[in-house]
Biotite code that builds the C-alpha atoms (Angstrom):
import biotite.structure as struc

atoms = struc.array([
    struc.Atom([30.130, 39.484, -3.047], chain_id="A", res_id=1, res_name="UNK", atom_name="CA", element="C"),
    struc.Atom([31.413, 40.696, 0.330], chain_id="A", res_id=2, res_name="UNK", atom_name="CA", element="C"),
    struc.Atom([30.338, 38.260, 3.221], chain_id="A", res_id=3, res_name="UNK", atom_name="CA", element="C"),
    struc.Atom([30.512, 39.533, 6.744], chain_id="A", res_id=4, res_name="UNK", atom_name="CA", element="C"),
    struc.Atom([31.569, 36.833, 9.994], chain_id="A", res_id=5, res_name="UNK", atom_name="CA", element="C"),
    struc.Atom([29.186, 36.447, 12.685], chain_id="A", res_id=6, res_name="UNK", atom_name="CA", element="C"),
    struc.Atom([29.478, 35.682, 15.591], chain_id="A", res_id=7, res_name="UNK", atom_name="CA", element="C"),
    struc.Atom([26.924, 33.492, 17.062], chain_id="A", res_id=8, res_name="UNK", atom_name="CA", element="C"),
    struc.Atom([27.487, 33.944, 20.634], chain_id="A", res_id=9, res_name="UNK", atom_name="CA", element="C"),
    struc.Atom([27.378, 37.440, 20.739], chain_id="A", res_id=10, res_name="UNK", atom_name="CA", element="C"),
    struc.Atom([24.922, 38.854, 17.692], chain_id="A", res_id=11, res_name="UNK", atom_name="CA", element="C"),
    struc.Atom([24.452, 42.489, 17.343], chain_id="A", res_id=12, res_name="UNK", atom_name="CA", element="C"),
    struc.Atom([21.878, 44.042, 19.471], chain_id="A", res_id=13, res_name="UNK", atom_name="CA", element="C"),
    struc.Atom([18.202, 44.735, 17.203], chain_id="A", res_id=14, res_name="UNK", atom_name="CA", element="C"),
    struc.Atom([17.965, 47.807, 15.686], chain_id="A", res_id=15, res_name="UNK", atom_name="CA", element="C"),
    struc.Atom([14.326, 49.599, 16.921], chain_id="A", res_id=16, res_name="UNK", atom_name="CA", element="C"),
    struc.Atom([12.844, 48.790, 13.211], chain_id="A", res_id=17, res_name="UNK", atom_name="CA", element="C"),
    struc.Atom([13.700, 44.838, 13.646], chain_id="A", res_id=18, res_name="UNK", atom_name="CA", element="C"),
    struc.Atom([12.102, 44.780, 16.738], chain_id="A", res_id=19, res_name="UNK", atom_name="CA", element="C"),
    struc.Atom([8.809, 46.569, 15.732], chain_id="A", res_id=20, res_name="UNK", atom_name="CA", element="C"),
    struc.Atom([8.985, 44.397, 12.406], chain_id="A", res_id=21, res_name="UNK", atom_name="CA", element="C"),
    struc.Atom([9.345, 40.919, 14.743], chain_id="A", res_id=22, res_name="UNK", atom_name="CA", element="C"),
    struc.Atom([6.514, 42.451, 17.171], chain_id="A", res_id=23, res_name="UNK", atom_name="CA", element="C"),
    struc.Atom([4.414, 42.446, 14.021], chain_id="A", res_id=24, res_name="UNK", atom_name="CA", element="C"),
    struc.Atom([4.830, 39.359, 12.596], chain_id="A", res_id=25, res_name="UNK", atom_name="CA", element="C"),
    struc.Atom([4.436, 38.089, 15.892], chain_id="A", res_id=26, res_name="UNK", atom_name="CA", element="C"),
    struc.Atom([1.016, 39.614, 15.746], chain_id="A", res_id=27, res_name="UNK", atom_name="CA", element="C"),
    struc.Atom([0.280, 37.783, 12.632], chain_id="A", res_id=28, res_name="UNK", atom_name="CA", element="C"),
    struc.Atom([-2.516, 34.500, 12.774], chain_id="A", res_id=29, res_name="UNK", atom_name="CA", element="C"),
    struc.Atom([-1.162, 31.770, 10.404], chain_id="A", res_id=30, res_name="UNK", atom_name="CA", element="C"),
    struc.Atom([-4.213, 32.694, 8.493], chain_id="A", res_id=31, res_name="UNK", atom_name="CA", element="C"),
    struc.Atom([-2.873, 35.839, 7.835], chain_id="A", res_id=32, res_name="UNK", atom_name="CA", element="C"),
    struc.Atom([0.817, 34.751, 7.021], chain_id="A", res_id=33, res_name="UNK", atom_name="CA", element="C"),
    struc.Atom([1.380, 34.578, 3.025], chain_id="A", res_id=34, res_name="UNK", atom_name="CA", element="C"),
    struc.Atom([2.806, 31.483, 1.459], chain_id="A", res_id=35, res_name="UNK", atom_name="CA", element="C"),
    struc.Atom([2.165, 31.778, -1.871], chain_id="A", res_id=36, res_name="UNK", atom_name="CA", element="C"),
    struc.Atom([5.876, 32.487, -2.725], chain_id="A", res_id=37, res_name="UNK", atom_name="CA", element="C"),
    struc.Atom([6.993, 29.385, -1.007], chain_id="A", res_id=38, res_name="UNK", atom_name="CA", element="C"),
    struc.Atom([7.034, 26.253, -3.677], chain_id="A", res_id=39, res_name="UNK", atom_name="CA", element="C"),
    struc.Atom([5.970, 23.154, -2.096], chain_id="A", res_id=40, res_name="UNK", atom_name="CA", element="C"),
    struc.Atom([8.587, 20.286, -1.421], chain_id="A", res_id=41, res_name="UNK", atom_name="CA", element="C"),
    struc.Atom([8.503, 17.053, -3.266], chain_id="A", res_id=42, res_name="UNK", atom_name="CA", element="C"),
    struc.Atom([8.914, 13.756, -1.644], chain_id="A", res_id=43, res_name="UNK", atom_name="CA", element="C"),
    struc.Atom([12.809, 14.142, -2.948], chain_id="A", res_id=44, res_name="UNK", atom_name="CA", element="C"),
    struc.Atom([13.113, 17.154, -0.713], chain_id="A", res_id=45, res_name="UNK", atom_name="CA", element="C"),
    struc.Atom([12.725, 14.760, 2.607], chain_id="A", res_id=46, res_name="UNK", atom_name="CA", element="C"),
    struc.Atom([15.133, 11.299, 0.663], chain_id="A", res_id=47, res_name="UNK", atom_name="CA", element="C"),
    struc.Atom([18.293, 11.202, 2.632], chain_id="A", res_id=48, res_name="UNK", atom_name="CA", element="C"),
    struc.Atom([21.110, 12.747, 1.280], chain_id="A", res_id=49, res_name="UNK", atom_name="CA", element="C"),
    struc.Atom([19.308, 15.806, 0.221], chain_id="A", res_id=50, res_name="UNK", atom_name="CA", element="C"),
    struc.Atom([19.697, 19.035, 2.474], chain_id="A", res_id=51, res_name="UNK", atom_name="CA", element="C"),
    struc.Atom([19.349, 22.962, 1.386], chain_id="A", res_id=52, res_name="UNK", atom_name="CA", element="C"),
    struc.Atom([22.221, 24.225, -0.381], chain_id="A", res_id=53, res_name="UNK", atom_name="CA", element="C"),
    struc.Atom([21.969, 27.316, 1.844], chain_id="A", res_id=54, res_name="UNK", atom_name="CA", element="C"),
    struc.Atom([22.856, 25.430, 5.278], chain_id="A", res_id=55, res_name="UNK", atom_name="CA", element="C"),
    struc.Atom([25.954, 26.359, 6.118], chain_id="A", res_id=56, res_name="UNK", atom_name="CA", element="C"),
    struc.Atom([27.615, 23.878, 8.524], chain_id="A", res_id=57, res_name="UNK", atom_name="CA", element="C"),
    struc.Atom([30.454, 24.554, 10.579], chain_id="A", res_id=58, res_name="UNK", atom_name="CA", element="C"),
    struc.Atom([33.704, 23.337, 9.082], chain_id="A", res_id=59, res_name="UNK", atom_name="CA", element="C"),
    struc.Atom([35.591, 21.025, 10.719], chain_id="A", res_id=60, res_name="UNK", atom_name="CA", element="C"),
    struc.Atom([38.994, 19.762, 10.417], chain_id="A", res_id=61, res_name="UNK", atom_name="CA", element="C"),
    struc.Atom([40.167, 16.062, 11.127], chain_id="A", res_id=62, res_name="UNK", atom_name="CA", element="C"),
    struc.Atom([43.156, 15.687, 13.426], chain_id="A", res_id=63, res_name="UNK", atom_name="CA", element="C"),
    struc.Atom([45.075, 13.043, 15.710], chain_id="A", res_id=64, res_name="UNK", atom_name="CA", element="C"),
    struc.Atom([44.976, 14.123, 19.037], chain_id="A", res_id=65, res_name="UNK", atom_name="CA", element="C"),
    struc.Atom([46.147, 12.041, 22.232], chain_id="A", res_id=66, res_name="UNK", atom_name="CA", element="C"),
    struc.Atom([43.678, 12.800, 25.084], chain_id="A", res_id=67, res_name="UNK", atom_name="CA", element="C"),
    struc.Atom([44.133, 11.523, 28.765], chain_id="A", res_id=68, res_name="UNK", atom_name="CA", element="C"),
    struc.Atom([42.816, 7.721, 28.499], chain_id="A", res_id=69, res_name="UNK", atom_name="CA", element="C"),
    struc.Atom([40.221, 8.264, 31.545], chain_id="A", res_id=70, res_name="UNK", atom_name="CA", element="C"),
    struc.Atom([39.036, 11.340, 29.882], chain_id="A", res_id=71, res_name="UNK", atom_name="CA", element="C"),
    struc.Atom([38.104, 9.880, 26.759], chain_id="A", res_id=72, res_name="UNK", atom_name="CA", element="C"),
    struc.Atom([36.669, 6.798, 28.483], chain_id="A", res_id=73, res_name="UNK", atom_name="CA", element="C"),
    struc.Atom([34.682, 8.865, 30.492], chain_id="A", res_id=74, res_name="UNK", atom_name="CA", element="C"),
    struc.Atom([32.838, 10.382, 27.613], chain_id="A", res_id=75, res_name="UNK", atom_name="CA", element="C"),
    struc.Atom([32.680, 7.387, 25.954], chain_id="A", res_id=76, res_name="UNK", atom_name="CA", element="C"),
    struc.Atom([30.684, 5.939, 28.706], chain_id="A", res_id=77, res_name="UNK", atom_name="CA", element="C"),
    struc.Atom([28.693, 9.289, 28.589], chain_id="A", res_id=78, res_name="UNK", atom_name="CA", element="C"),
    struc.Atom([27.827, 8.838, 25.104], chain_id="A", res_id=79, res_name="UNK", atom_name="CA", element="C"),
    struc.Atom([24.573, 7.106, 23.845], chain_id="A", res_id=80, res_name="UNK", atom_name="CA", element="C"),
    struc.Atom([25.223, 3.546, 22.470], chain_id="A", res_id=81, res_name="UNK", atom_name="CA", element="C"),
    struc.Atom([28.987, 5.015, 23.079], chain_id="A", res_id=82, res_name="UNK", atom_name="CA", element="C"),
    struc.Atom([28.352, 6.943, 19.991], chain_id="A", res_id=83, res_name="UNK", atom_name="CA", element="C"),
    struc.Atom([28.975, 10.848, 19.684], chain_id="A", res_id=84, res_name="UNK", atom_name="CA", element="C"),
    struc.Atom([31.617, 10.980, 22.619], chain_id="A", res_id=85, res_name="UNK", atom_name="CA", element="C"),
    struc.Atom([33.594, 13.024, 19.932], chain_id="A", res_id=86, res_name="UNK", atom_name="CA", element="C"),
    struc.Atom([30.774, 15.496, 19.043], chain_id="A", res_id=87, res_name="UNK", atom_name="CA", element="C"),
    struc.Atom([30.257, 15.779, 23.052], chain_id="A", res_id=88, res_name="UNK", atom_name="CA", element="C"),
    struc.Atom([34.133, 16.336, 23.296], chain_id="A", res_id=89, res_name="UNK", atom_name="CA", element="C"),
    struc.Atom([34.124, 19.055, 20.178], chain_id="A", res_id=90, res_name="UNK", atom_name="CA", element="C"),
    struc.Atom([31.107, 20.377, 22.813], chain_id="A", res_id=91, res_name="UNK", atom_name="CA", element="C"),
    struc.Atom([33.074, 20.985, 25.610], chain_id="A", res_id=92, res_name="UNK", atom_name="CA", element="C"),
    struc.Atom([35.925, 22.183, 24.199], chain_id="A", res_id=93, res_name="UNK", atom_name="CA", element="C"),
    struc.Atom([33.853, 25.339, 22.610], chain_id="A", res_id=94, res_name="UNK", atom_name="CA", element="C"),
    struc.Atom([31.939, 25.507, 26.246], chain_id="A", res_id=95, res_name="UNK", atom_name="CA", element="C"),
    struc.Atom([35.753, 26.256, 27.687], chain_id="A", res_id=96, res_name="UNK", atom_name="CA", element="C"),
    struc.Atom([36.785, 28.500, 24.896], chain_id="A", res_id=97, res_name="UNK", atom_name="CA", element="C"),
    struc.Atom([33.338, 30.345, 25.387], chain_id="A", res_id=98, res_name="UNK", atom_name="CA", element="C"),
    struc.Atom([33.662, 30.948, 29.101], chain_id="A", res_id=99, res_name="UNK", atom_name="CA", element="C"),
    struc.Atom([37.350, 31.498, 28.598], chain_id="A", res_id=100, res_name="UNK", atom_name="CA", element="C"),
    struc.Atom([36.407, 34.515, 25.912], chain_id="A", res_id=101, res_name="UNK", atom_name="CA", element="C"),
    struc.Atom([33.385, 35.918, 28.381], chain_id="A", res_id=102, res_name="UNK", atom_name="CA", element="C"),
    struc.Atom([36.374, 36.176, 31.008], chain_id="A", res_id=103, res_name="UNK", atom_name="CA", element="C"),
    struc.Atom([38.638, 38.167, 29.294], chain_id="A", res_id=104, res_name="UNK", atom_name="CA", element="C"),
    struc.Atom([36.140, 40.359, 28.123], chain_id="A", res_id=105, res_name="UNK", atom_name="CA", element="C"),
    struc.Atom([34.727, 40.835, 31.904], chain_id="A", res_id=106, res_name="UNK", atom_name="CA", element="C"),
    struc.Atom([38.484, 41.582, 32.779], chain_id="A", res_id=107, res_name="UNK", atom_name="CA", element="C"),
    struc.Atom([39.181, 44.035, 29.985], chain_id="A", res_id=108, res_name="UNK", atom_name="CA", element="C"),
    struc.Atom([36.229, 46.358, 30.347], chain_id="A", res_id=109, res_name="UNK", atom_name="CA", element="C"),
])
């Protein structure tokens, strides 16, 4: 099985089918929209610690880092219940690299 990377922040544009097969299920009622193909979940579906094998979350990797002490108190204090500062931090950093990436590519063509 061959699987292809894709990059989230700049998908390929639709083709002309995908767009008039979108504008037509946009058309749809829910009336109209078949589920019979769709097994209903079980209570065991919703229990914590159960989540669709087909999510794919983004890998990360745990590291020691030494950040600025005003920096990381800063989103500390930014954080709610001072809880997710590094998730906020992880944010940032791919905000930067994103702009960073959009620059270069303004610059290059």
């Amino acid at each position: 099985m061959i699987y292809y990377e894709l990059d989230l922040l700049n998908p390929p544009p639709l083709t002309a089918q995908q767009i008039a097969e979108l504008k037509a299920l946009d058309a749809l009622s829910d009336e109209d929209i078949d589920f019979s193909d769709i097994p209903p979940l079980s209570d065991e579906f919703f229990e914590k610690g159960i989540r669709n094998p087909h999510y794919l979350k983004a890998l990360k990797e745990q590291l020691t880092i030494r950040l600025d002490a005003d920096i990381l108190d800063w989103f500390r204090r930014h954080a709610k219940n001072g809880k997710g500062y590094q998730t906020d931090i992880n944010k940032a950093l791919r905000a930067y690299i994103v702009a960073q990436e959009k620059k270069a590519a303004r610059q290059a063509g």
